[in-house]
N, C-alpha and C positions, 0 to 999 in steps of 0.2 A: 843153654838151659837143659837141667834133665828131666825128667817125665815127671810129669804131673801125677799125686798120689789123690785118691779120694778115700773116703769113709762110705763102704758100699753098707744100709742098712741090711739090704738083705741076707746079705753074706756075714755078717757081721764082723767084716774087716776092710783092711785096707785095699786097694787098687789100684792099677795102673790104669789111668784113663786113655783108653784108645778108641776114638768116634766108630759110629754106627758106620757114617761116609766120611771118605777121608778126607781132610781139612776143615771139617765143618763140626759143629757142636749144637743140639736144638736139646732146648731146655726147657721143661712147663713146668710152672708153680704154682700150684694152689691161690688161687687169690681169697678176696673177701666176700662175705656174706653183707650183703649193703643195704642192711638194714637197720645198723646204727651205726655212731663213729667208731672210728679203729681205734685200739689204745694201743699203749707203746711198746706193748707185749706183744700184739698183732703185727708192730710194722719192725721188729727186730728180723723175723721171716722174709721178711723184703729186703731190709739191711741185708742181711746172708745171701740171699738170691744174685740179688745184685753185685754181691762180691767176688761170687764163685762164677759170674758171666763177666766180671770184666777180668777174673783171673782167668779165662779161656778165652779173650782177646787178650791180653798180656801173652800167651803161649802160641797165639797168633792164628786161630782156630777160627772161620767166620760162622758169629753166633747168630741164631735164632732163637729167641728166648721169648714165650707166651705167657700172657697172663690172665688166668679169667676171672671173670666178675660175677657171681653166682647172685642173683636177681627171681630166682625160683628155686624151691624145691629142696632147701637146708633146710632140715625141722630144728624146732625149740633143743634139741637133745642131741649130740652128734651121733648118740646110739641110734639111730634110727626111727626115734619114736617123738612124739608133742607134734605141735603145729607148724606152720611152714611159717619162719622167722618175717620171714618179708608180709606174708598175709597179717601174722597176727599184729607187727608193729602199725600195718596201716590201718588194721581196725581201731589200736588203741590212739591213733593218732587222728582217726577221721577222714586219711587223706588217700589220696590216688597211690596204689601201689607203686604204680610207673614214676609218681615223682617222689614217692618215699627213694626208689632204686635213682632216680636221678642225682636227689640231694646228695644224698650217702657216699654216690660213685664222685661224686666231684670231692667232698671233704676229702675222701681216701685217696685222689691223686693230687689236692693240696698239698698232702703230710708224702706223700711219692716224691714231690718235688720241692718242699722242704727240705727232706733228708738224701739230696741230691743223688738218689733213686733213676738210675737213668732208663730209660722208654724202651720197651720191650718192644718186638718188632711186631707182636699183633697183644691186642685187649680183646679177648673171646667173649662177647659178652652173653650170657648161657641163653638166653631169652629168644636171640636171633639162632640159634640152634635145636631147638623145639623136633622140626620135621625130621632132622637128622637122627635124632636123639631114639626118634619112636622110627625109623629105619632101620636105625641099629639094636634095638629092640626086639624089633620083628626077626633079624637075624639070627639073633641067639634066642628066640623065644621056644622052638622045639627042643631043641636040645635040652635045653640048660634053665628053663625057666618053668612057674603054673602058676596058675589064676586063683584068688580068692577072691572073694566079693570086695576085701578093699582094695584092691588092684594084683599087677602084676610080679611076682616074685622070685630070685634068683637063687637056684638051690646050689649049695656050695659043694655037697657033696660028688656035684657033675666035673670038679676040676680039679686039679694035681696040689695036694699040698696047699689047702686052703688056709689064709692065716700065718702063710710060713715069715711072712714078715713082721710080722707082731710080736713081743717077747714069748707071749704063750697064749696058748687056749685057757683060759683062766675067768672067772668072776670079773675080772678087770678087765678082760680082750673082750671075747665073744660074747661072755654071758651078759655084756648092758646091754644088746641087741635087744630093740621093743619084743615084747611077747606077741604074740599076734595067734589067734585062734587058727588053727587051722594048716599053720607053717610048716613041712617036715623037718628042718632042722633048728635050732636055737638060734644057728647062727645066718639063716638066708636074711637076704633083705631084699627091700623094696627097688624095681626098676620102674614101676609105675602106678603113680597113688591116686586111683580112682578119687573124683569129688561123691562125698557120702549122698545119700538121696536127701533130697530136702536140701540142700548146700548149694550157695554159688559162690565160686569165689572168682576175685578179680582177674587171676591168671589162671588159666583152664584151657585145654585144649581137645579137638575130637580126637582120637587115637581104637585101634581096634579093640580094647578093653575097656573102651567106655571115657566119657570127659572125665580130663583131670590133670596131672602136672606131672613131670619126668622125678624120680627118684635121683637127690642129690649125687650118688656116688657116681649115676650114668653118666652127669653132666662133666664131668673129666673125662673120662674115659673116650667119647665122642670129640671133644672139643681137641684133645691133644692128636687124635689120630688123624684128623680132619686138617692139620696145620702143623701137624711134624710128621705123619706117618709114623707107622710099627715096625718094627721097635726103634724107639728114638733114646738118644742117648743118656737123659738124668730128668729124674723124678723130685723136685725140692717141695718143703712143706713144713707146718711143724712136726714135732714130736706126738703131737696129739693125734693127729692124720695117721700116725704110724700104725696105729691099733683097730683102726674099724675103717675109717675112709679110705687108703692106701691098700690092703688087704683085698676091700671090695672093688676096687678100680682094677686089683691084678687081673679076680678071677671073671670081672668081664672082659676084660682084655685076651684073658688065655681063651674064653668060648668065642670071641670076635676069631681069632687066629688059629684054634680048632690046634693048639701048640702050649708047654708049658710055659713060655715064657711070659715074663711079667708086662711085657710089654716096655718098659723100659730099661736102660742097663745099669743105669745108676739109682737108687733111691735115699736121697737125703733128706736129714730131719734135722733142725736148728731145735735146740733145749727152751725152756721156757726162760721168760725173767720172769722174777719172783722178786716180791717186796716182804715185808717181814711178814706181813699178816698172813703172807703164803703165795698161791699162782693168782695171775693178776685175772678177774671176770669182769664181764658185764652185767652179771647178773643182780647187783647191786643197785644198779642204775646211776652208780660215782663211779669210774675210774679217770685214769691217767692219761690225756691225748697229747699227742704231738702239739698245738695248737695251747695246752697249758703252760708246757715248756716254757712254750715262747710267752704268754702272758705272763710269767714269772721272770723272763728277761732272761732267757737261755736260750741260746743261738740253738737253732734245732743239730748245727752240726758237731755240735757238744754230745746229743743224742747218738749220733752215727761213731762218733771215735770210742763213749762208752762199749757201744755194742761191740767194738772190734777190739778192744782191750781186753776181751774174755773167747778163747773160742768157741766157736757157733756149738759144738757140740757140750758144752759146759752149762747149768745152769748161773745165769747173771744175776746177780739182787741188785734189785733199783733201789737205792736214796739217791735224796738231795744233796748230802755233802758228796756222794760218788760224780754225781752231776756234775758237780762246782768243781771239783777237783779235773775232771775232762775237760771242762771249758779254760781252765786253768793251762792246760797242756797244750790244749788246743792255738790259746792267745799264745804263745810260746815259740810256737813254729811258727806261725801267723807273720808274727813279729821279728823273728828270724831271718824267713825266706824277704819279710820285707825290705829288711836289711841287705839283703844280698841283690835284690834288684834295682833299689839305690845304688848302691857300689857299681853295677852294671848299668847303668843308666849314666854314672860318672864316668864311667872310663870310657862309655861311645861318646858320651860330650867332648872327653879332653881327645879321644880320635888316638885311643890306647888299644881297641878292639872296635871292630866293625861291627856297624849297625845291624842291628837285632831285631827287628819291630816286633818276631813272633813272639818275644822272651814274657809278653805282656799274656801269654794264652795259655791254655794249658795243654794246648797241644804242640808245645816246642818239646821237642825231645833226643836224645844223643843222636841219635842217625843224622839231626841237622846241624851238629856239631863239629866241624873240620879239628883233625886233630889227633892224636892217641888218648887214649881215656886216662885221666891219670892213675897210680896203682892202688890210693887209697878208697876215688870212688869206684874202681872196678870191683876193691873187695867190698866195699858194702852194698854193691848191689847184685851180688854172687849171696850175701847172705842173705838178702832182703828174698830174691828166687827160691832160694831154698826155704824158707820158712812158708814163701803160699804155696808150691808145690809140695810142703808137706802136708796135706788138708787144710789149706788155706789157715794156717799158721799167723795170723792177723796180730795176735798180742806180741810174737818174735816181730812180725816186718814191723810196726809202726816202734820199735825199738831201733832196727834197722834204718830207717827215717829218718829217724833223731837222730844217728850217730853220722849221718850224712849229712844233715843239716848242719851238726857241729863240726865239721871239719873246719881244716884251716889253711892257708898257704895251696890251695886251690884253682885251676882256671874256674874264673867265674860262670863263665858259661856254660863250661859242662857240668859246674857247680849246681845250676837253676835249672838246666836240662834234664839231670839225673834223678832230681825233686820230682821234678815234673811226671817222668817216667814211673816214678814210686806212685805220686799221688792218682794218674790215673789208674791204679787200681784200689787204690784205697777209698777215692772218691771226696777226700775232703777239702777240695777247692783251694789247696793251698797257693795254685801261680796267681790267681785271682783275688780271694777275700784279703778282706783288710781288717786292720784291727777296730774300726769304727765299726766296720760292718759287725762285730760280733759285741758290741753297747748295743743291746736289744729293749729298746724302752718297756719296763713291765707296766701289765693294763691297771696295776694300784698306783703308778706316779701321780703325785699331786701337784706336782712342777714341769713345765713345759723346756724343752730344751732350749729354744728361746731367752726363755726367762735364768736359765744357767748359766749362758754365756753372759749375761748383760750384768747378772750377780756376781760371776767373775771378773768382767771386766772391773769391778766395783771394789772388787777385795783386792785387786791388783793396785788401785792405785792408794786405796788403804793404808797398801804394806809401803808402799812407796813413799808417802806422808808419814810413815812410821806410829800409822795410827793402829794399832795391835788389837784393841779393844773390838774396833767396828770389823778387823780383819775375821780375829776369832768369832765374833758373834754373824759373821755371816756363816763362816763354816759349820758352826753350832746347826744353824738354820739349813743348812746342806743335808748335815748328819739328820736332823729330824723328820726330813725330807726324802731320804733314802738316795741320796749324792753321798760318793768320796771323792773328796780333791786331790788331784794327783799333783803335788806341786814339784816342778824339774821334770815332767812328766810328756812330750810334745801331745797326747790327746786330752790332758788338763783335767780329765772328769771323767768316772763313771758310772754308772748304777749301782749301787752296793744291794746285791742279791739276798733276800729274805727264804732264808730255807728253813 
């Protein structure tokens, strides 16, 4: 394979990925703010994340990949100004902050593990980092920092090239930075947000500028250098992070290390999805969760091959018929590759090739294949590398995929091995899922699966008494019912999806 290319934002170009330590790769990504559910704009960032950490075990790199759970300290406004998200939702909720952050963190590693998201080697959860936080604080507090009465503040103009990651100093970058009495520059912000007099809030702590909560942007900055050390090798996040979050993580970073660097070598930013009406919010209090999908009877990993049908750097537009059309493609290889383990499951029965047992896993892969590769899958998985090592090129490899899938006149086992190889880094469960497994009952059926097979069994002997009448008028009843009958079909029936 050749060298892995990235999309460095701060450079604003391409690069050659070469580790911090050699053979090793540590990667922190922005997590969530867990104080509502994630929608599906939210967890595309994770999609990515995840892609670009099993395309650097695909390059054979051992990863370290963090994730933290911010539980304090994100205000209403990423600009640095409004309430602290997690306070204000427990107010309006009445309930314990700590299990506002419980619920939330568990929904968010539901829809983690829906969109078969694999387990980052730590979960930073910001909360258990507190002491740290006001440690490294105190660190940079002479230099690089001063005190207002509503807490403590980081002057930007102490560090090299403030903002150089942002597109520009503009209305849009710097200038949404809260106003704050008192600030020397536009663009400082908060390391530490005093609780106002008169105030208590749920989460609060003593620190040498008085009770109160660490300033969101600190809470990266600590948590990554804590669990990958400085300077570690890639920064992932959205696009959004790129303009005030990321910016302010560099310049604590550069006063932590008393050096310009950013503290990491790579900085990447996955684009938004966007639906017509524009970038998807919460602010509404309706959006789109992982968890509706699947109420609408969409395999959540329909979700995951959208995402990777557009590259991460692209804006994505979410509809339903885009949905339906992935799920579509999806059933496709699904249904393929099942094909092809049938065929290998016949030929160890007739004792045409030797028993396989892994062939069932997805972690069978060529290296466990005796043999020379044949010429056709070596070229498509010479393409398949070239497209993730060219910035993780996702809409080429899963093209690549497919045209693996469809070969023909193949050993079958390097046939299912070479899939195999592909999918683990794509992530879409292809040696495993089944085409039943992706009939996802949506939460409006008014018929139970039960009840469909027995209605079948009913039409089948219908057709067989050449009673047409009772046949159709069952189907009728199907169609009204949100059932298509697939007749010649071996899974008989599916959900017919309402978009």
């Amino acid at each position: 394979m050749s060298e892995l290319k990235l999309f460095n934002s701060l450079t604003r170009q391409l690069e050659t990925f070469t580790p911090v330590h050699a053979g090793e790769a540590r990667v922190y990504t922005c997590g969530p703010t867990v104080y509502n559910y994630p929608h599906i704009g939210n967890m595309r960032a994770y999609v990515f994340a995840d892609t670009l950490g099993r395309v650097l075990s695909y390059k054979g790199y051992k990863l370290t990949h963090v994730i933290n759970i911010t539980d304090v300290g994100h205000l209403t406004d990423d600009a640095d100004a409004g309430e602290d998200k997690m306070e204000k939702m427990a107010a309006e909720k009445a309930q314990s902050i700590w299990d506002i952050a419980k619920h939330y963190t568990q929904a968010y590693w539901d829809d983690i593990k829906a969109l078969n998201i694999r387990q980052p080697a730590h979960w930073s959860i910001a909360t258990e980092y507190v002491p740290a936080m006001i440690a490294y604080a105190e660190s940079i507090a002479d230099k690089h920092c001063y005190e207002l009465e509503s807490g403590l503040y980081f002057d930007t103009s102490t560090v090299a090239n403030y903002g150089a990651l942002a597109r520009a100093k503009t209305e849009d970058g710097e200038g949404r930075i809260e106003e704050v009495e008192g600030k020397r520059h536009a663009a400082d912000f908060a390391i530490w947000r005093k609780t106002p007099a008169g105030e208590t809030r749920q989460m609060e702590w003593d620190s040498p500028w008085g009770k109160g909560a660490p300033g969101w942007h600190l809470e990266c900055s600590v948590m990554s250098e804590a669990l990958l050390g400085l300077p570690f090798d890639i920064h992932t996040g959205g696009i959004d992070h790129r303009e005030i979050h990321h910016p302010n993580e560099i310049a604590q970073n550069q006063a932590r290390c008393g050096s310009d660097h950013s503290g990491a070598r790579f900085w990447m930013h996955n684009n938004f999805l966007i639906e017509r009406s524009g970038k998807m919010s919460k602010s509404s209090g309706e959006f789109l969760r992982v968890q509706l999908l699947i109420d609408k009877g969409f395999h959540p990993l329909a979700y995951r091959l959208m995402c990777l049908q557009a590259h991460y750097r692209s804006e994505l537009e979410f509809s339903w018929e885009g949905l339906q059309a992935a799920l579509v493609r999806l059933k496709r290889m699904v249904m393929a590759v099942s094909n092809l383990k049938t065929r290998h499951a016949e030929l160890v029965s007739a004792s045409i090739v030797p028993h396989k047992p892994m062939v069932e896993a997805d972690t069978w892969t060529l290296k466990q294949v005796q043999g020379d590769v044949a010429p056709a899958i070596s070229a498509t998985l010479k393409d398949f590398a070239t497209a993730v090592e060219d910035d993780l090129n996702t809409a080429v490899a899963i093209t690549s995929l497919e045209t693996l899938i469809g070969l023909k006149k193949v050993d079958v086992a390097q046939h299912l091995a070479a899939i195999a190889d592909m999918d683990a880094v794509l992530g879409l469960n292809l040696m495993t899922l089944t085409r039943q497994d992706l009939r996802v009952r949506p939460k409006a059926a008014v018929i139970t699966e039960t009840e469909i097979e027995t209605a079948l069994l009913l039409r089948k002997d219908a057709r067989a008494a050449k009673d047409f009448a009772k046949s159709d008028a069952i189907r009728d009843d199907f169609i009204a019912k949100g059932v298509e009958v697939m007749d010649g079909d071996p899974l008989g029936w599916d959900w017919k999806l309402d978009i």
